[in-house]
N, C-alpha and C positions, 0 to 999 in steps of 0.2 A: 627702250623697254623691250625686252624677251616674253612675249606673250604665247602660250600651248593651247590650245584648245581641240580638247574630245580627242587627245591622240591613240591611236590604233596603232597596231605594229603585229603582224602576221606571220609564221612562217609555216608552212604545208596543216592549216587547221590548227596552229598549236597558238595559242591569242598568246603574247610574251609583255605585250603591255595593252592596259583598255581603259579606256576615255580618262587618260590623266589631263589635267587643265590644272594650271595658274600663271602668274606673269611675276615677273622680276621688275624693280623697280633698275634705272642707275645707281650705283650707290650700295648695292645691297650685294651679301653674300648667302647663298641659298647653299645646301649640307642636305644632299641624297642618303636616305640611309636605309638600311633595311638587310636582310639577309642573304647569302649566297641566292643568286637566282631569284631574286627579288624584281629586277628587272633596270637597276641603276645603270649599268653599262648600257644597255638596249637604250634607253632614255637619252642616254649622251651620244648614241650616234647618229641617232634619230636629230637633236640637234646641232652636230655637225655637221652633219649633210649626208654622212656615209651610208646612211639606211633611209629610204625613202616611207615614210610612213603608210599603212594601207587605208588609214580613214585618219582626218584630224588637221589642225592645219598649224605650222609654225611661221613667224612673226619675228622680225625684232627691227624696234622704230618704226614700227608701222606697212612695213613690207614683205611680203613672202618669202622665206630664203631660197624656193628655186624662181624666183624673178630676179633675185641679184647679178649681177657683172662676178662672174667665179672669183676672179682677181681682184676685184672690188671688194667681198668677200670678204676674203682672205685677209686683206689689212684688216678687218674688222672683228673678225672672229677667229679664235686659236682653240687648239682639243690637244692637251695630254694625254695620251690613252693607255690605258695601263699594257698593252702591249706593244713592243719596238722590234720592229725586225732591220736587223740590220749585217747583210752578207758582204757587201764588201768593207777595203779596209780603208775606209773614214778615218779621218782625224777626229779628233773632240770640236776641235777648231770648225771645223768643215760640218761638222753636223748644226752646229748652231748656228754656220751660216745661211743654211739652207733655211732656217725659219727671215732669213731675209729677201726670199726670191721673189714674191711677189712685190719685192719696192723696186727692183730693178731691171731690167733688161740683159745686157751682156756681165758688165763687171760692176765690182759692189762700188758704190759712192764713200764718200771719207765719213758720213752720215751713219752710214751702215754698218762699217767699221767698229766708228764711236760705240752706237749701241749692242754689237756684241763683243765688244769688249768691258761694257758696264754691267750686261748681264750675266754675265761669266764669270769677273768679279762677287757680283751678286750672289750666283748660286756654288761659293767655293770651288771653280773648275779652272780660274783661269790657268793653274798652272802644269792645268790638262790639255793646252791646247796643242800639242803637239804628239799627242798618247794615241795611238790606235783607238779605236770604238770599244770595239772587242776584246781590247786587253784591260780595260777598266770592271770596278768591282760592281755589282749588282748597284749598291747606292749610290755609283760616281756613275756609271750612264743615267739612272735617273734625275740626279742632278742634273746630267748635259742638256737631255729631254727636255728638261723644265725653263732651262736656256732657250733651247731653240726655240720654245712657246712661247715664251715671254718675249723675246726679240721679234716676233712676228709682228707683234698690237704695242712695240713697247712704247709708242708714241704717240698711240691712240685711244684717248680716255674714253670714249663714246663703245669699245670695244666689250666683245664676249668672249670671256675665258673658262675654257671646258676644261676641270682636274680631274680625270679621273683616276681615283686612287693615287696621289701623288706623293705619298709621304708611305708608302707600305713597306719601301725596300729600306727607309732612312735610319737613322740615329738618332737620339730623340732630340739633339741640339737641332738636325734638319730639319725633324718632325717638326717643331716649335718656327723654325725661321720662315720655310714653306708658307704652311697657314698666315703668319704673319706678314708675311709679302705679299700673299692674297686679299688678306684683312686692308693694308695700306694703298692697296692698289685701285681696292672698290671706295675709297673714302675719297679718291680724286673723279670717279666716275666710271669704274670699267664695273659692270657688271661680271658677277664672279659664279657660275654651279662649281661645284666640286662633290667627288663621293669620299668619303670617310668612312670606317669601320668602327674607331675608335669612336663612346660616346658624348666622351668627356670632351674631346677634340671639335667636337662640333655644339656642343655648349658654349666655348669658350670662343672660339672662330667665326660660327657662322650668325648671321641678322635672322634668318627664316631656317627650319626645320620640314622635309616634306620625309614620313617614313611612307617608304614602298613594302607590297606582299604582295606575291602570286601576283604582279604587273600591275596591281591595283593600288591607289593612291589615299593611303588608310588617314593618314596624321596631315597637317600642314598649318605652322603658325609659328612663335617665337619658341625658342630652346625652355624659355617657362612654360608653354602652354601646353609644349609638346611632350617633351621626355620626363614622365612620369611613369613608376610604376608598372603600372597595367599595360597602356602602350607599350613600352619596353620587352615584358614579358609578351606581348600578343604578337608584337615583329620579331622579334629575335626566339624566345621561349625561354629565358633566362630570368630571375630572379634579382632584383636589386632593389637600392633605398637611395632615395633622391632626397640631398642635402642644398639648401641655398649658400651661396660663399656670401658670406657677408660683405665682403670687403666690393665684388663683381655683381653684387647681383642675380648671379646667373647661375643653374642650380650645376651641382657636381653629382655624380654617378656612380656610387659605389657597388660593387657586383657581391653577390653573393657565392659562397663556394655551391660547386653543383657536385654532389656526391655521387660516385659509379664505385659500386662494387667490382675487383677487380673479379670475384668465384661466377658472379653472373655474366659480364660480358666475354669469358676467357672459359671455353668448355673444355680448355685440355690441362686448367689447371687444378689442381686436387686436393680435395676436401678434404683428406684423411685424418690429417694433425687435428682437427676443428674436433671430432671425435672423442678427443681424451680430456677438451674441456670442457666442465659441465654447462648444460645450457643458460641454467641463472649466470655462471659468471658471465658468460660470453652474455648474456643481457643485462648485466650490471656493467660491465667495458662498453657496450654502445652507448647505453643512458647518460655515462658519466659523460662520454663526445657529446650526445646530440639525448638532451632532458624530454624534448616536446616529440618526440616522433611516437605517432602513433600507435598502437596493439597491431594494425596491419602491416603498417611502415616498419616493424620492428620484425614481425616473422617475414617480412620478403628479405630482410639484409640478413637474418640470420639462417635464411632459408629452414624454416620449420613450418608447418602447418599454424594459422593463428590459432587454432582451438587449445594447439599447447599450450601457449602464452595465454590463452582464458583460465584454463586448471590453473595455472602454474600461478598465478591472481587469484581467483576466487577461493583455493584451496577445501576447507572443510564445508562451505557456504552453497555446494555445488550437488546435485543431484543429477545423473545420468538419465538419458533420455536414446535410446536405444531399441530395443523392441517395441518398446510401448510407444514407438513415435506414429503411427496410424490412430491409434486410440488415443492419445493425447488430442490430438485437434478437435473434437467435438466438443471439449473441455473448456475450451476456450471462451466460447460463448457466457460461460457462467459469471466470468469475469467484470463483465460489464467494458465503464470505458477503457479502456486501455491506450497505452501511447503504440504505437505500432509503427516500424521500421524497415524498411528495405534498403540492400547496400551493394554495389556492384564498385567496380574499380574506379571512375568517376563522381559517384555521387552518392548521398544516400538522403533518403526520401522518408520526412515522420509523420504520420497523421494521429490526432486523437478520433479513435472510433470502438467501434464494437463488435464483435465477430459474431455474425451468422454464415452456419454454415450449410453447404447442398453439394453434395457427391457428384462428380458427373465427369464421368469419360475419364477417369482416371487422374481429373483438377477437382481441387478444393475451391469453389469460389467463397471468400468471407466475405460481404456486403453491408454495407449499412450506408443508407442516406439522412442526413440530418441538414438542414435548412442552417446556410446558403449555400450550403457544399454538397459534393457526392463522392464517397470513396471506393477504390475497387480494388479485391485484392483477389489475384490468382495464383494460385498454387502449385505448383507439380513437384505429388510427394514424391517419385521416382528420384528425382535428383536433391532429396534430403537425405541424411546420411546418418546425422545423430545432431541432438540438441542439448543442452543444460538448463537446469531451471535453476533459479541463483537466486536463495531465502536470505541476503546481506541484507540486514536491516538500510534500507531508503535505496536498497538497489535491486528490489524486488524483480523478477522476470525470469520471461525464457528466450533462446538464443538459437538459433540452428543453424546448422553449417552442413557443407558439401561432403562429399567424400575424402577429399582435398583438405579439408581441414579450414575451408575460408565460409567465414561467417555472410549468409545472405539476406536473414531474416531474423526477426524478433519483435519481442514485443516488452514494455517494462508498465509497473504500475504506476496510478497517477492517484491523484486527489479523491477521483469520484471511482475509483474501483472496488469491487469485491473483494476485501481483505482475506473474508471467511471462506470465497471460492476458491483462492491461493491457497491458503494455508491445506483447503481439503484436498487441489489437488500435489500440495509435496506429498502429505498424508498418503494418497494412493503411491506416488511413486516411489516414496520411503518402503509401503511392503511389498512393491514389487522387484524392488532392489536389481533393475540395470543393470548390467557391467559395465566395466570403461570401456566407451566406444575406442577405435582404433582407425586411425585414419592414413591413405596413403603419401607418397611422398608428395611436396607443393611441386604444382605445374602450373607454369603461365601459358600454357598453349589454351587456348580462344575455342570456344567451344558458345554455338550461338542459340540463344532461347528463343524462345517461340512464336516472340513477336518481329524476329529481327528481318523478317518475309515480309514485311507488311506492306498493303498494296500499294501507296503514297511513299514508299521509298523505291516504288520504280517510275516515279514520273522524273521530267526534268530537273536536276538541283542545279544551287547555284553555292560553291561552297564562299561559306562567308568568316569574320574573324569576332572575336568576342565583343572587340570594340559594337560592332553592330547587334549583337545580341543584348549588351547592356541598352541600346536604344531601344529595346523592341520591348523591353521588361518595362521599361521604362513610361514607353506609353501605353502599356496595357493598365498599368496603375494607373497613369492622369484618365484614362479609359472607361476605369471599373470592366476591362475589357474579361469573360469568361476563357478560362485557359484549360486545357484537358494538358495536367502535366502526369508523364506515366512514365516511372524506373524500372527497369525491368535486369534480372539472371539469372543464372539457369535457373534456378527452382523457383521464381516467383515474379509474378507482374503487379506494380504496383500502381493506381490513379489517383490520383485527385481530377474534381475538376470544380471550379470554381473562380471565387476574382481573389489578387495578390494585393498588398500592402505593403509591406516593410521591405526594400533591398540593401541590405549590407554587401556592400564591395568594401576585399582585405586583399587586393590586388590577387594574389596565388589563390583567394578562394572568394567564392560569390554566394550568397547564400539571401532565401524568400524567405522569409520567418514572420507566422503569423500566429494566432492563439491557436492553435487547432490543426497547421500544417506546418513543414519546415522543407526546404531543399538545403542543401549543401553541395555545393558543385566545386571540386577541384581542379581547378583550369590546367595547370602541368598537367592531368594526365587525361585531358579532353585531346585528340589525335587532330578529329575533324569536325566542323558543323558544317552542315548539308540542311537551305533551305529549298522550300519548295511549297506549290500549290497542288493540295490531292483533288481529285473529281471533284470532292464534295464543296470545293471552293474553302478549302479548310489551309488557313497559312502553318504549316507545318517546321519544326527546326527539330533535327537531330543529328544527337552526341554521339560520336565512336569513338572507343578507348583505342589505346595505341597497340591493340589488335588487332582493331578492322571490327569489332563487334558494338554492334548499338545498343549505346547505357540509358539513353535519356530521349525521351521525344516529348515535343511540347507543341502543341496545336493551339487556335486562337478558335474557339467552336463559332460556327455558322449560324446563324441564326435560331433557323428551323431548328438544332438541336439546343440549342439553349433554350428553347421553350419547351421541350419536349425536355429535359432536364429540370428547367422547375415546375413543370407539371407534374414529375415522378415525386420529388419534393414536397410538393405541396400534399401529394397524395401517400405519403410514405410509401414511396411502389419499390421493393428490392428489383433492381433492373441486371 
C-alpha cells in the first residue's frame, strides 16, 4: 500500500502542494488530474524520492521511503517522468538497459536480458535497438522510456509505477496500448499513479480519480463519483456534459466548444468591414450559431453597447430617461413593491421591495425592511448615464445603464405594484419627451466601486474553488444560517441579508432562488473567491470577475448583528 499523509512541498514561500493525503490500494490505478500547475508533477516527485517533502510523510507497505535500502528501492518503485534528458549517444538498446542496473552488479544476467527484450517488444521499439537515442522521433523515445520503467519492476508485482504523462507524445493506438499495460499490470498487483490530461482517458483507465488546483486536493473517488460537470468546470474551467457508456459503466466526457472572438483577443485586427453590415443582420447571424446567448453575451461579441440591443427589442415600447434621470428616482417610491435588480459581470441580484428614498452625499440610499429579510440599495447617480422605462404589456419597467452602454440596475413590475403609479410616471416622461440618450464605445477595462476597499478584504484570504462554496451554501440552509449577501457596480450596491432556501446548481450557473430574493452566479466568469475572517468574526467569501474587480460578497452575520437586525425588523427601523 502507497500511503500520503498531510504532504507539504515548499519552494522559497511559494506552497506548490498542501496537506494532500490518500493511499492506494495493490491492485489499483490512481489518474492525477488537474490543470497546467496544478501541482501533478510536484506530487510525482515527491513520491519518487526526487523532492523531499517539507511537512507530510510518504509510505509504501508500511515503511518510509527515506528508510529504504536506495537499491532495494529501486526494484520496487519506477517514475516515467515526463522529461528525459539524454546527451550522449545511447542506443535504444542501452537506454532500457539501464532500467536494469539496480538487479546487477558488473554485467547484465541472461534474466536481464529476457526482460528487456520482452519489454521492448512490448512497447513497439525492439526494432529500435540499435538506433541512437537522439535520432528517434518524440513518440519512439517515449516508448523507450516506458521500456526502461517497466524493465526496472517488470518482475515485481508488490511494485510502484510513477507515469507521468506517458502517453502525451503517442498516437492514439500507443495512447490506448500504454494505459492498458498499466490497467493489466495493476490487476496482477503493481500498484499504478499515472497523470493524464485527457478526461476520457482516465474514465476509462483508472480505479480512482484524485483532481488537483492550486496544489490542493479538490476531488478523490471513482471516475463516477468524480468527473461530473461542475468538478470539471471548477479544475479545468471548461464546459462539458457527462454521459454514462452503457455498455462500461463508466461515464464518457464530452467538451463543449469554447468560443473566442478572434476581433477581441487580436487588437491589430480590423473592424472596418463589420461597419457595412447592419447590426440586426450581424445579430440575426449570431442568434442563428448560438439561439440562448444572452442581451449582454450578444453586445460583448458583437461589440456594441447592450443598451443597443435594448432599443433595438423594445422598439416603440420604450421611453428615454435622460435628463430627467435625477428626478425620476424619487418617483419610484410611489410604485410600491417592486421586483428590483442589480447586475454586474458575474452575477445579478433580485429582490422584491420598495423604494424609499434620502439624498446623501451625493448616494441614493433606497431601503426598506420587511420581516424576515432586510434590503439595501445604494446608489451613485454619478455613474448612471441614461435609462429606459419599457410600457410592453407584462414587461412593465425601468432599466439603467452606464455610460458604456452596460445595463447595472432596474427594476420591473410585480403583482402587488402600483399600476396607476407607472402609468403616471410614463405620463410625466411622455411630456417631457427625452432624447435618445447616446452612449460611448464598450470598454472592458475594470473600473472598481465603492465597496471594493472594504476593510475584511485586507485581512488574510484563503482562495478557495466553488466546489467549497457550494458546501458553505449548503450549510447555511440546513443552518437557517443569516447571510449578508451584497452585489455591487459602478453605480450601485446591492443587499440582502437574511436566511437562503432553494439552490439550483446548472453546473456553468448556480443560483439562491427564494420568493422575494434571487442570486444568479455565473461561474465562467467568477476569476477568484477569496475567503476570510473580518474583525467582526464575520465569515466572509468574495467574487472577482476576470478583472480583478469584486462582484459579489457574502458574509454569514455574527451574532450580535443578527439581533440587532431583527430588532430593526421587528421595529420597522429604515437602517
Amino acid at each position: 500500500m502507497l500511503r500520503v499523509e498531510k504532504l507539504n512541498y515548499e519552494v522559497k514561500g511559494r506552497k506548490l502542494l498542501r496537506d494532500v493525503s490518500f493511499q492506494i490500494r495493490k491492485g489499483e490505478v490512481l489518474a492525477l488530474l488537474g490543470a497546467n500547475g496544478a501541482g501533478k508533477s510536484t506530487l510525482m516527485k515527491l513520491l519518487c524520492g526526487e523532492y523531499k517533502p517539507t511537512n507530510g510523510v510518504v509510505t509504501l507497505h508500511g515503511k518510509k521511503l527515506d528508510s529504504y535500502d536506495p537499491r532495494i528501492l529501486a526494484r520496487g518503485r519506477a517514475m516515467l517522468s515526463q522529461q528525459q534528458h539524454v546527451s550522449l549517444a545511447f542506443t535504444a538498446g542501452e537506454i532500457v538497459m539501464m532500467g536494469r542496473y539496480p538487479h546487477f552488479k558488473s554485467s547484465p544476467s541472461l534474466t536481464d536480458k529476457e526482460v528487456v527484450n520482452e519489454v521492448m517488444a512490448l512497447c513497439g521499439v525492439d526494432t529500435l535497438a540499435d538506433r541512437v537515442f537522439m535520432s528517434l522521433s518524440g513518440g519512439e523515445q517515449q516508448r523507450v522510456q516506458l521500456a526502461r520503467t517497466l524493465a526496472q519492476v517488470w518482475e515485481n508485482p508488490d511494485s510502484l509505477l510513477l507515469l507521468d504523462e506517458p502517453i502525451s507524445a503517442l498516437d492514439m493506438h500507443y495512447q490506448q496500448k500504454v494505459l492498458a499495460i498499466a490497467k493489466a499490470l495493476s490487476r496482477k498487483g503493481f500498484i499504478v499513479v499515472l497523470v493524464v490530461h485527457d478526461v476520457n482517458f482516465a474514465a476509462t483507465y483508472a480505479d480512482r480519480v484524485i483532481m488537483l488546483k492550486h496544489g490542493r486536493k479538490l476531488f478523490d473517488g471513482t471516475p463516477v463519483e468524480v468527473l461530473n460537470p461542475a468538478n470539471i468546470y471548477t479544475v479545468f474551467s471548461v464546459e462539458a456534459s457527462v454521459e454514462l457508456n452503457p455498455r462500461t459503466l463508466r461515464p464518457y466526457i464530452r467538451l463543449e466548444e469554447m468560443p473566442v472572438d478572434a476581433f477581441k483577443i487580436n487588437s491589430k485586427l480590423s473592424t472596418d468591414h463589420l461597419k457595412h453590415v447592419p447590426l440586426k443582420q450581424r445579430r440575426e447571424q449570431l442568434l442563428a450559431q448560438d439561439p440562448y446567448l444572452s442581451i449582454s453575451e450578444q453586445a460583448e461579441v458583437l461589440r456594441v453597447p447592450e443598451a443597443e440591443l435594448w432599443m433595438m427589442d423594445k422598439g416603440r415600447h420604450v421611453n428615454f430617461i435622460n435628463q430627467s434621470l435625477e428626478s425620476i428616482i424619487p418617483k419610484l417610491s410611489s410604485l410600491g413593491e417592486v421586483s428590483v435588480y442589480t447586475r454586474n459581470a458575474c452575477c445579478t441580484q433580485k429582490t422584491v421591495q420598495q423604494y424609499t428614498t434620502a439624498m446623501n452625499d451625493g448616494y441614493a440610499p433606497h431601503i426598506s425592511t420587511q420581516s424576515p429579510i432586510v434590503n439595501a440599495l445604494r446608489h451613485d447617480l454619478a455613474e448612471w448615464h441614461a435609462g429606459f422605462l419599457v410600457k410592453e404589456v407584462g414587461d412593465e419597467g425601468l432599466h439603467f445603464f452606464d455610460d458604456k452602454g452596460m445595463l447595472i440596475h432596474g427594476l420591473q413590475l410585480c403583482d402587488t405594484s402600483d399600476r396607476d403609479a407607472f402609468c403616471a410616471i410614463t405620463a410625466w416622461l411622455e411630456a417631457k419627451q427625452d432624447e435618445k440618450p447616446q452612449f460611448g464605445p464598450s470598454s472592458t477595462a475594470a473600473k472598481h466601486h465603492p465597496q471594493s476597499n472594504n476593510p475584511a478584504s485586507q485581512n488574510a484570504k484563503e482562495e478557495i474553488g466553488i466546489n467549497e462554496v457550494r458546501k458553505i451554501f449548503a450549510e447555511a440552509v440546513a443552518n437557517s444560517a443569516m447571510l449578508e449577501i451584497t452585489t455591487m457596480n459602478r453605480g450601485c450596491v446591492h443587499s440582502y441579508i437574511g436566511t437562503i432556501k432553494n439552490l439550483i446548481d446548472q453546473g456553468f450557473r448556480y443560483m439562491i432562488k427564494d420568493d422575494r430574493m434571487e442570486l444568479e452566479l455565473r461561474l465562467p466568469l467568477v476569476e477568484h473567491i477569496f475567503r476570510s475572517v473580518s474583525s467582526a468574526e464575520e465569515d466572509v467569501l468574495e467574487f472577482f470577475d476576470q478583472h480583478g474587480v469584486l462582484a459579489l460578497r457574502i458574509s454569514n452575520r455574527s451574532k450580535e448583528k443578527q439581533i440587532a437586525t431583527s430588532r430593526s425588523v421587528r421595529g420597522n427601523v429604515v437602517i
